[in-house]
LOMARKE-162763 format. One line per 8 residues: their letters; for each residue x, y, z of N, C-alpha, C. Coordinates in pm, whole numbers, m for minus. Example, Ala and Ser with C-alpha at 12.3 -4.5 7.8 and 13.67 -1.06 7.14 Angstrom:
2
AS	1319:m569:780:1230:m450:780:1320:m330:780; 1285:m225:708:1367:m106:714:1290:3:787
end
This chain:
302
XXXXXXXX	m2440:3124:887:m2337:3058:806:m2382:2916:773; m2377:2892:650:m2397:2732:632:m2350:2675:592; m2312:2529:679:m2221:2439:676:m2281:2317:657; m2220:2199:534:m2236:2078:519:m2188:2013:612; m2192:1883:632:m2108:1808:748:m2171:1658:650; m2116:1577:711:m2114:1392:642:m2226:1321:723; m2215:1386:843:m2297:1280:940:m2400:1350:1075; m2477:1296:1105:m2582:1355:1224:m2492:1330:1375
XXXXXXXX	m2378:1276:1353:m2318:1286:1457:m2198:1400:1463; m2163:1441:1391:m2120:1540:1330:m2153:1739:1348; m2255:1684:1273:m2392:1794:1290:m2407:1790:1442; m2469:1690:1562:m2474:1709:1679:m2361:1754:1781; m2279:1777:1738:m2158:1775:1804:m2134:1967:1774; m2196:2022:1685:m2159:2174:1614:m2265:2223:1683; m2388:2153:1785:m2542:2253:1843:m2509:2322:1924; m2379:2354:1976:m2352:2479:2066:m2327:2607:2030
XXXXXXXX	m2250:2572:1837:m2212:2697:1831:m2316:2755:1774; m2325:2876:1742:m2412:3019:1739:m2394:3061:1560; m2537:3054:1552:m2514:3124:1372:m2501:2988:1298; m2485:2929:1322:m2466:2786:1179:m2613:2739:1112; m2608:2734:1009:m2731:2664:958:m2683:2498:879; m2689:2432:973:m2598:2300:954:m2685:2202:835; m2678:2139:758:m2724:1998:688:m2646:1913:685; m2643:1815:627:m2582:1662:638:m2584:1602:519
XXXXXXXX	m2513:1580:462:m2454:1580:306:m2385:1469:302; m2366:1340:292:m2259:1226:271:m2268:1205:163; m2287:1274:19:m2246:1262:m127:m2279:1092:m142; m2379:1088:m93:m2469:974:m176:m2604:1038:m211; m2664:1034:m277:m2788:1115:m366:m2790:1231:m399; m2851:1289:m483:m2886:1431:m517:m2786:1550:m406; m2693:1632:m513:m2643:1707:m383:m2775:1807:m361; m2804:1838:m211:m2903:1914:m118:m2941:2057:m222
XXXXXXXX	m2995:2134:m212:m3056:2258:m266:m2931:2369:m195; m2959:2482:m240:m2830:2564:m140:m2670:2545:m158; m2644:2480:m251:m2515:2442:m274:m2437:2559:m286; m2484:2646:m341:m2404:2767:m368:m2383:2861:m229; m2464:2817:m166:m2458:2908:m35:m2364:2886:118; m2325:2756:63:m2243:2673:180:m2089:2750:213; m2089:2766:330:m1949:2839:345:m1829:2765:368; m1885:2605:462:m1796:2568:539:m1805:2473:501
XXXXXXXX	m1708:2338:443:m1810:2197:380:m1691:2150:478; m1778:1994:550:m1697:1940:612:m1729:1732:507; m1652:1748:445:m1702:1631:353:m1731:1474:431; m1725:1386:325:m1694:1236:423:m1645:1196:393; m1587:1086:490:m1471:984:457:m1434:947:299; m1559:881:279:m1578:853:103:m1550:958:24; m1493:991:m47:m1502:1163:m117:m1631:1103:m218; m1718:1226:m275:m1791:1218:m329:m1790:1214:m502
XXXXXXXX	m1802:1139:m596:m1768:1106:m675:m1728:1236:m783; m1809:1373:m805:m1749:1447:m905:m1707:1562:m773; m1576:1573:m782:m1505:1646:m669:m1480:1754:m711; m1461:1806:m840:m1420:1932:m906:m1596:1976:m992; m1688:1888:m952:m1797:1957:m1036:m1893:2000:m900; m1863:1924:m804:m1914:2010:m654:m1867:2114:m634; m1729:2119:m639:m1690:2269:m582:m1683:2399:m715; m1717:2362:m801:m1750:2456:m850:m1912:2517:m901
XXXXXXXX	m1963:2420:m823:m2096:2483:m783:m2068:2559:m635; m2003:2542:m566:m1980:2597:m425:m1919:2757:m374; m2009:2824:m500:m1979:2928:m518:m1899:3051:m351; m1967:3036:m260:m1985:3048:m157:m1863:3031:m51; m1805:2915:m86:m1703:2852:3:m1599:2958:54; m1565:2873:129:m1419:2927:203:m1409:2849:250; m1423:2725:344:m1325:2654:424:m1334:2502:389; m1276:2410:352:m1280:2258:340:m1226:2210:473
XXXXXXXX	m1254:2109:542:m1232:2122:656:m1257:1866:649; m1141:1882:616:m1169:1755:597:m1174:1616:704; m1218:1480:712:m1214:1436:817:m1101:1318:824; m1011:1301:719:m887:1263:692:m787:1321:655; m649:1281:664:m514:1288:703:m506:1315:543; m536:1287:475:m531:1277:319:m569:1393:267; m543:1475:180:m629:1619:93:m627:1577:m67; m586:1462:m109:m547:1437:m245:m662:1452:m325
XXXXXXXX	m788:1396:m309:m929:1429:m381:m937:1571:m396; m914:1691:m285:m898:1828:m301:m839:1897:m352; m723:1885:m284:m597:2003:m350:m589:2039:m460; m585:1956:m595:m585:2027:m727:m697:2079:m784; m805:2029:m686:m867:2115:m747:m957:2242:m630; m865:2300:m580:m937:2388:m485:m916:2518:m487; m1057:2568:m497:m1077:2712:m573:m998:2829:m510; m992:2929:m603:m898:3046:m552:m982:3114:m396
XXXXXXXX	m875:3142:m284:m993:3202:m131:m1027:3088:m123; m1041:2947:m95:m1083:2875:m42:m950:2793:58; m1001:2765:193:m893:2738:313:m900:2543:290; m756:2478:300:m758:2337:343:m733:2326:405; m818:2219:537:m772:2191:596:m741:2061:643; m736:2000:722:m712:1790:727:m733:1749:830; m735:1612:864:m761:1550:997:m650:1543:1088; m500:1605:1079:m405:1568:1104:m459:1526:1292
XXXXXXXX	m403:1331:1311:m425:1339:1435:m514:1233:1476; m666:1276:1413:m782:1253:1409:m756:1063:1399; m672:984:1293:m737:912:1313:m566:781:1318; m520:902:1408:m321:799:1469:m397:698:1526; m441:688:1636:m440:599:1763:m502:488:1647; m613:455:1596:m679:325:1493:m613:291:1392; m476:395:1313:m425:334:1200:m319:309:1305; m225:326:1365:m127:262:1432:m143:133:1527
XXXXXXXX	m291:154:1555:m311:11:1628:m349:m106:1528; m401:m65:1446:m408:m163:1304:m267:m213:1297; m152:m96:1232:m56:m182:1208:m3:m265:1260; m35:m273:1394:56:m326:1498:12:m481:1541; m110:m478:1473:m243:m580:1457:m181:m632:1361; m165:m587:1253:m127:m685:1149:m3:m721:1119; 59:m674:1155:247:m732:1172:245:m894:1248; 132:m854:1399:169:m965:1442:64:m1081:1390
XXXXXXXX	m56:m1038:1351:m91:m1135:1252:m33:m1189:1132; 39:m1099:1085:111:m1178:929:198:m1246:1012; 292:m1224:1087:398:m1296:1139:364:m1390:1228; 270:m1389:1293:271:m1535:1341:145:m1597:1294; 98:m1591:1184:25:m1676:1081:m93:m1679:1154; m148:m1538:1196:m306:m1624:1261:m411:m1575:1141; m366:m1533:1013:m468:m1577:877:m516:m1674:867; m371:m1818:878:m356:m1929:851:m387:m2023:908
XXXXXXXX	m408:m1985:1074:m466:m2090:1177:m580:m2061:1179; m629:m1920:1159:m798:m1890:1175:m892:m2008:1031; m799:m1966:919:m854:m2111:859:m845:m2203:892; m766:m2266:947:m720:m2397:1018:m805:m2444:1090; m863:m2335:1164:m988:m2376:1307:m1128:m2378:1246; m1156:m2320:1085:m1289:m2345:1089:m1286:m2470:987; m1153:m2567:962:m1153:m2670:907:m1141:m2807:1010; m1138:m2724:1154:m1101:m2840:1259:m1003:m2911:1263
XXXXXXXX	m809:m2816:1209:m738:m2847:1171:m623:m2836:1303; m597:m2910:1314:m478:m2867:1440:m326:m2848:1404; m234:m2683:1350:m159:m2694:1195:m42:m2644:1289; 13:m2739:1404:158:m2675:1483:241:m2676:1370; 335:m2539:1392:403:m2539:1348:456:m2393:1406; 588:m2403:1372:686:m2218:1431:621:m2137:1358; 663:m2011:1395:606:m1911:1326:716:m1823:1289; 679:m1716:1261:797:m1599:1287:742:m1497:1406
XXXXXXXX	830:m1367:1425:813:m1308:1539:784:m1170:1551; 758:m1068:1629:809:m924:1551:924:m907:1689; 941:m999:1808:1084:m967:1854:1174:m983:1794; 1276:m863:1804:1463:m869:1724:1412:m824:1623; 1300:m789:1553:1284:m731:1459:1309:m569:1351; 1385:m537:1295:1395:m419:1246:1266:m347:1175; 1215:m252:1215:1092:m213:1181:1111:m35:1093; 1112:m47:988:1121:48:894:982:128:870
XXXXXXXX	963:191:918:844:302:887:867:433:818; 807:438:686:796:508:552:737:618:587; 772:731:573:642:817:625:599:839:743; 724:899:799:702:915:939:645:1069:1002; 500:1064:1051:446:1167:1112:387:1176:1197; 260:1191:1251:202:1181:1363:166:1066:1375; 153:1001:1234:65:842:1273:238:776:1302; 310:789:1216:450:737:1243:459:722:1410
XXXXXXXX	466:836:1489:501:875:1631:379:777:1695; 280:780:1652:226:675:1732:234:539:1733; 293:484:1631:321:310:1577:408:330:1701; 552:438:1672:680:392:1768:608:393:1886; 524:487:1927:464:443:2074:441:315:2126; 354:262:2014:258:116:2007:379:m1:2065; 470:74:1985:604:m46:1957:715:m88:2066; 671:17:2118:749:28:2251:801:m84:2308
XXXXXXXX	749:m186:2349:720:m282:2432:759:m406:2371; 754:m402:2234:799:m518:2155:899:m567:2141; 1033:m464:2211:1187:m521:2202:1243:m516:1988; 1191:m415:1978:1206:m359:1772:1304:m287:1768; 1354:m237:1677:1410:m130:1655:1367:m64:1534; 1347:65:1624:1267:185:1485:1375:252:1394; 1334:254:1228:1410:312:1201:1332:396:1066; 1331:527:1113:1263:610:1051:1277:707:934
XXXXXXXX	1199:700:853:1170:793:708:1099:866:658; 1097:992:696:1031:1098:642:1079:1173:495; 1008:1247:424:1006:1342:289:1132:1406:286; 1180:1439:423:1316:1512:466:1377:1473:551; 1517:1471:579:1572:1446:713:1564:1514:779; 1575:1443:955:1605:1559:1069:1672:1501:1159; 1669:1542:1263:1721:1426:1399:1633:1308:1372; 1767:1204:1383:1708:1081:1341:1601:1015:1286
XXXXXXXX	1575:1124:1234:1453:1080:1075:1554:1059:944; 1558:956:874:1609:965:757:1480:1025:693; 1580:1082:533:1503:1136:420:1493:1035:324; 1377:1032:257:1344:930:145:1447:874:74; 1530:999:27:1682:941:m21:1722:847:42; 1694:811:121:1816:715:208:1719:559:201; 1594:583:152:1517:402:153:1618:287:77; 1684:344:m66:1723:192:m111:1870:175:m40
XXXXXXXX	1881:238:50:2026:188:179:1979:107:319; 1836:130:317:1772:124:456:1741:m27:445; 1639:m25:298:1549:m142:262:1626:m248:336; 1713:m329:271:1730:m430:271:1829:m467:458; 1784:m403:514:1830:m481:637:1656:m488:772; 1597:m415:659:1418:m407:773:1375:m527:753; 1332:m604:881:1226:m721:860:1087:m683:824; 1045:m529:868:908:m509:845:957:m372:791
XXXXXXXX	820:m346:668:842:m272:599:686:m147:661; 696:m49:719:547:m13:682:494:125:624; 425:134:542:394:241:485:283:337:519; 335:474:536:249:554:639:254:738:531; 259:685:387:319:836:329:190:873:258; 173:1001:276:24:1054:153:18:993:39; m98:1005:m14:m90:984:m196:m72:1142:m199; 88:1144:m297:77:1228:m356:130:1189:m490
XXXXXXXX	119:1297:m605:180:1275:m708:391:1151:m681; 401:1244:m580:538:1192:m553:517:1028:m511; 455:989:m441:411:869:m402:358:797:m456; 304:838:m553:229:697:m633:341:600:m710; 286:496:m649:362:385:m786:515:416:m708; 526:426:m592:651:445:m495:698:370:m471; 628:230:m408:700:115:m400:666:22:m506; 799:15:m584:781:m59:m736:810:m196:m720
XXXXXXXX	852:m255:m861:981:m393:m849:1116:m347:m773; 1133:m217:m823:1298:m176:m792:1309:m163:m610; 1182:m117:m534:1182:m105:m416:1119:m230:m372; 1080:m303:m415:1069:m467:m344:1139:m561:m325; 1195:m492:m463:1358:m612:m472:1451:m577:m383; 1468:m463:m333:1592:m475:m222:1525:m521:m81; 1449:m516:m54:1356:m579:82:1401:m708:89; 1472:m787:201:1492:m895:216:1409:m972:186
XXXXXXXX	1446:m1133:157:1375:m1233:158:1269:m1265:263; 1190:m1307:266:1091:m1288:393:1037:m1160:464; 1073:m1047:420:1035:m938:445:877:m938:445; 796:m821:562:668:m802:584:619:m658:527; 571:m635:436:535:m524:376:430:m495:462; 363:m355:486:251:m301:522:209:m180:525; 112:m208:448:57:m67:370:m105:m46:458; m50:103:518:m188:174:588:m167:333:553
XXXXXXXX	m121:276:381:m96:462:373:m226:421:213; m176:452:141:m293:439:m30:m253:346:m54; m336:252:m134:m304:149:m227:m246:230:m353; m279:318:m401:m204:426:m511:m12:452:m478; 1:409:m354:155:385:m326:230:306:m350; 146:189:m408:219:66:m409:164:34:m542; 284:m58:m651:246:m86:m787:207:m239:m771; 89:m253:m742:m3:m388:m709:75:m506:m810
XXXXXXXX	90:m459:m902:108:m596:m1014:278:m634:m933; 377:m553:m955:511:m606:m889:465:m642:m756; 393:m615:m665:374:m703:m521:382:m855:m529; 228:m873:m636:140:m969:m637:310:m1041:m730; 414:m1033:m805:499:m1118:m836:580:m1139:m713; 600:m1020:m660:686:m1114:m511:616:m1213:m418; 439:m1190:m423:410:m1217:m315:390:m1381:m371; 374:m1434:m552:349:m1504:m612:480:m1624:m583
XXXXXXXX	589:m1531:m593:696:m1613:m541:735:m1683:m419; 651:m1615:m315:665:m1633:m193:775:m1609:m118; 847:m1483:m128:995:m1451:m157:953:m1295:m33; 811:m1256:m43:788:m1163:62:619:m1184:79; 592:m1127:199:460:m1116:282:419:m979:259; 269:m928:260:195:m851:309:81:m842:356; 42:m706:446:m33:m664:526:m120:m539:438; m225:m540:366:m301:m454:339:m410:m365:377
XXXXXXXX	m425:m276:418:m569:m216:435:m619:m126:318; m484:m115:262:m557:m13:112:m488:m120:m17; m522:m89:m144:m564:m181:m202:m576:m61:m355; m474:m107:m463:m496:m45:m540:m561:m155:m696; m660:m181:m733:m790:m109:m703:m848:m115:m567; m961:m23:m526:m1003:2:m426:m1168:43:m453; m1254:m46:m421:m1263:m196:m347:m1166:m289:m424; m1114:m380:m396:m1053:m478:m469:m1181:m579:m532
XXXXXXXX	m1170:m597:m627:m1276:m646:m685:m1255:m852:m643; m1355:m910:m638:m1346:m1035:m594:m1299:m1109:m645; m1252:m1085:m803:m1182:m1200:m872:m1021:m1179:m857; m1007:m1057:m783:m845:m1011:m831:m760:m1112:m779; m630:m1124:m823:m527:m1244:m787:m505:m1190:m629; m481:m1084:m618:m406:m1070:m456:m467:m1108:m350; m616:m1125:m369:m699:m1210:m256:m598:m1355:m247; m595:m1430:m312:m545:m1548:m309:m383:m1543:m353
XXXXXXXX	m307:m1431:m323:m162:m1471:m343:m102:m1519:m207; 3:m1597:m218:44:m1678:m54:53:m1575:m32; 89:m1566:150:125:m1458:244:108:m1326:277; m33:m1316:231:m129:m1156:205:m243:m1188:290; m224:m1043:347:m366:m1039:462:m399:m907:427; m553:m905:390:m582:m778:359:m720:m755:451; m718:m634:495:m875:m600:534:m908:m458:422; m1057:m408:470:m1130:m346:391:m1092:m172:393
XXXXXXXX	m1013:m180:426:m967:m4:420:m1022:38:582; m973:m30:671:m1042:m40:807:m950:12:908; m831:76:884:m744:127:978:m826:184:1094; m858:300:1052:m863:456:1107:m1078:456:1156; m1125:318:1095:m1287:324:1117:m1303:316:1287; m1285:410:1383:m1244:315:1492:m1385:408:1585; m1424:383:1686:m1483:452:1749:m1402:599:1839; m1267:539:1815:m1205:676:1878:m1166:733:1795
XXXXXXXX	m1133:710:1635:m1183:790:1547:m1301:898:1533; m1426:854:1560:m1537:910:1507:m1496:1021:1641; m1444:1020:1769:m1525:1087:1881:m1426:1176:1844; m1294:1167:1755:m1197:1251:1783:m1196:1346:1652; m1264:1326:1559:m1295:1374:1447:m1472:1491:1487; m1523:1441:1563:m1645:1505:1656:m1561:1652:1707; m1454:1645:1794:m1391:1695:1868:m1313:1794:1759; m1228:1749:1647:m1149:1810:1609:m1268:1938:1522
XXXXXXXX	m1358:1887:1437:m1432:1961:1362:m1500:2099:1455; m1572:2064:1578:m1603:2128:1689:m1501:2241:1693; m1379:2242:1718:m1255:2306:1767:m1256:2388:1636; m1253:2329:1531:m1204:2400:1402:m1318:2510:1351; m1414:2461:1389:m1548:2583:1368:m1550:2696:1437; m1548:2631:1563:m1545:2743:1668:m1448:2824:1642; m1310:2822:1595:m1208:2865:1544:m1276:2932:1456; m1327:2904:1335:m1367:2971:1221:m1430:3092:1235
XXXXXXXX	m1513:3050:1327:m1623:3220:1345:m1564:3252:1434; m1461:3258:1544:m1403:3369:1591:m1306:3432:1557; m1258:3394:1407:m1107:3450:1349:m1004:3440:1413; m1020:3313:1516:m901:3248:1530:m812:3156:1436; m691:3139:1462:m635:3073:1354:m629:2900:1348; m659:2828:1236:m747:2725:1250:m550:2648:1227; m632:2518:1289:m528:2414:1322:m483:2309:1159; m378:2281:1129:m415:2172:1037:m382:2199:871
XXXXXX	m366:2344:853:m394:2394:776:m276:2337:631; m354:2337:526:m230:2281:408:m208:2367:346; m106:2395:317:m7:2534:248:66:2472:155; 108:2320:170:187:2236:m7:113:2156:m40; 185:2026:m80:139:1892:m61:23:1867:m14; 66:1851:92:m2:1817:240:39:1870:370
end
């Protein structure tokens, strides 16, 4: 059976099982010879730039077997008999510890003192807090369940939003009732068609004054230009790791709008990422060739 994979750590992690004829493919150069023959593609992080002109050379396929939480590069275009599957899991523990990283960095200004210290500036002053804080999380799922873990300890109160209601999950319906009493806002929902361009003017504007936005779901979720006017006003804060464009290009205004902290799409890059994405792919193969039933699997959306 032959299977692509992204990485040699990847590939080393699959030398137990039996029958694979493995290569290593991270869709930077020439795709490999054999394309048509690949059964099992396990892609990379990066999706590879023509996504619907690979797989339809991939005559062969049956299983996508991806190493993120995300399937949006896939799904529309994934051939008839071919299985999706996702990272669900794979990479909670690094995007929830991110967020939890950057709440208390936006809120108690250590953007603002870290400049401060390489100007030899000594800049006392109060801050804000994330104690007593109302903490609104968008998109509540496995990475959701792990923030509230994270959060535990902080003295917050969670108040949760998933696609649907359940026990004490609100449903999306219920955000422009929710918005405006959360001090922190954070966003944890797929790109999907439904999500894009989700949080507009109309969903910023009910977010209190001083409100902390934070996005560790797509920059495709959020309509960049209405941010960059709240954030212009100084009327609300954010926390970025995604970024619509993506890379953000160096001249763009949101680098330099007050009260924005952005990193490089760095949630989920974590070392217990890589070992748990090692682990999950492992599990899911081995699954594969014994016609066991594989974990993860996408049947809608996502």
């Amino acid at each position: 059976m032959k299977i692509w994979v992204a990485s040699e750590d990847v590939a080393d992690g699959l030398s137990d099982l039996p029958g694979l004829d493995i290569a290593v493919y991270d869709g930077r150069g020439p795709v490999p010879a054999g394309v048509g023959e690949v059964e099992v593609w396990v892609p990379p992080l990066v999706p590879v730039k023509d996504v619907p002109g690979l797989l339809a050379r991939m005559t062969s396929l049956r299983l996508i077997q991806t190493v993120t939480a995300g399937v949006d590069p896939y799904l529309p275009h994934l051939p008839a008999g071919v299985t999706l599957c996702n990272a669900r899991g794979v990479h909670d523990a690094g995007t929830a510890e991110w967020a939890v990283g950057a709440m208390i960095a936006s809120l108690r200004d250590f953007p603002a003192f870290a400049a401060a210290q390489t100007r030899g500036s000594w800049t006392w002053h109060y801050t804000g807090v994330l104690a007593d804080s109302t903490v609104l999380i968008v998109g509540y799922g496995s990475i959701g369940e792990a923030l509230e873990r994270r959060l535990s300890g902080f003295e917050v109160e969670i108040v949760r939003v998933a696609r649907n209601a359940r026990p004490g999950v609100h449903g999306l319906d219920e955000l422009p009732e929710l918005l405006p009493s959360a001090d922190v806002v954070v966003l944890l929902v797929p790109a999907t068609a439904d999500t894009a361009g989700m949080v507009d003017a109309r969903f910023l504007a009910r977010m209190k004054d001083g409100a902390l936005l934070v996005n560790a779901a797509r920059g495709s979720v959020v309509d960049t230009d209405a941010l960059l006017a709240e954030l212009q006003k100084e009327r609300l804060r954010a926390a970025l790791d995604v970024t619509a464009p993506e890379p953000l290009p160096s001249d763009h205004p949101l680098w330099t709008a007050p009260g924005v902290f952005i990193t490089p799409h760095v949630a989920g890059s974590t070392p217990a990422s890589l070992r748990r994405t090692r682990t999950l792919v492992h599990d899911q193969i081995a699954r594969y060739i014994s016609g066991e039933p594989l974990k993860n699997l996408i049947t809608g959306l996502y």
